[in-house]
N, C-alpha and C positions, 0 to 999 in steps of 0.2 A: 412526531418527528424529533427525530433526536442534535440536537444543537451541535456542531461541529467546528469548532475551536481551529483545531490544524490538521494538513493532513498529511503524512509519512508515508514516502515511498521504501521500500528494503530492496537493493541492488539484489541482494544474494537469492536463488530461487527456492521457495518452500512446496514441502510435497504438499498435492490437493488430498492427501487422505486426510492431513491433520485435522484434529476436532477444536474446538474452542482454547479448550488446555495449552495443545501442542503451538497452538497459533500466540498463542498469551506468555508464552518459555522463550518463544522467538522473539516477541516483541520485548520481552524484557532481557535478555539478552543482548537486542541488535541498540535497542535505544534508551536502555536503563530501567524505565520502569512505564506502564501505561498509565499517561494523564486523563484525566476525565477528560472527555468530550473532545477525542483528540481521535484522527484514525488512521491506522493503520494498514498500507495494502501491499500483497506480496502474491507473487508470479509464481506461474511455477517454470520447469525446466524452457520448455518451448513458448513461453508467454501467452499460453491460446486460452487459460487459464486464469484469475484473478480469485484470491481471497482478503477482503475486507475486515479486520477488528477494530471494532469501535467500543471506546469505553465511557460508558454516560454519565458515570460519579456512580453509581450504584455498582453492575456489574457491565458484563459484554456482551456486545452481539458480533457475529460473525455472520458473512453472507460472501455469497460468492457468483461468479461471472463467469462465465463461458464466449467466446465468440464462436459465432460457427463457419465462422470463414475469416481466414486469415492471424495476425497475434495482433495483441498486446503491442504499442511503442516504450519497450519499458529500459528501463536505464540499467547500465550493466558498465561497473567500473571497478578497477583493483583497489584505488584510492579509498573511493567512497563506499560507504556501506549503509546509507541513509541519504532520503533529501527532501527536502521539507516541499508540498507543492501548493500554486496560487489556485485557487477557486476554478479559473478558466481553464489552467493547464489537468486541473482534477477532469472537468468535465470533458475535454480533448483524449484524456486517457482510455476513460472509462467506452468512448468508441473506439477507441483503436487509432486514433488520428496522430501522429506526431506531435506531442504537448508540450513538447522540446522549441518550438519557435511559437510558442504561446508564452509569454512574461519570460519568465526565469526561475529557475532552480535554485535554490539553498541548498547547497554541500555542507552536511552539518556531521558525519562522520567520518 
């Protein structure tokens, strides 16, 4: 299992063809640079979609998520372009549940 530090939401939606590369250009674009053991997750247009970068101090993995009914509760704002999330509202996400009245959100871009 790979240790996870923090986890980064990206407002803005990325396409699911991108491969590891494309996903790692975004990440270093939206949040400066990939911390180890830190990850990364982004939507794509309709939110039904999720992809995962996680960087473990060595290199990255990338995985990804489908729902087959219904989206993603995913955050979509002109302000922000990142938001750091709590352990609970990660796992709130990752079903589709509204992670939004789980803790609270850091606005960090």
């Amino acid at each position: 299992m790979i240790p996870v530090e923090a986890i980064w939401l990206a407002t803005e939606p990325l396409d699911m063809r991108a491969g590891a590369d494309k996903a790692l250009a975004r990440v270093i674009a939206v949040f400066g640079a990939a911390q180890p053991h830190h990850a990364y997750c982004f939507a794509n247009q309709r939110a039904t979609r999720m992809k995962v970068l996680v960087h473990d101090g060595i290199g990255v993995w990338l995985a990804a998520r489908r729902l087959n009914r219904g989206s993603f509760v995913w955050a979509s704002s002109a302000s922000e372009t990142a938001l750091a999330l709590q352990t609970d509202q990660w796992q709130a996400l990752v079903l589709g549940l509204p992670w939004r009245h789980v803790g609270s959100a850091i606005a960090v871009l």
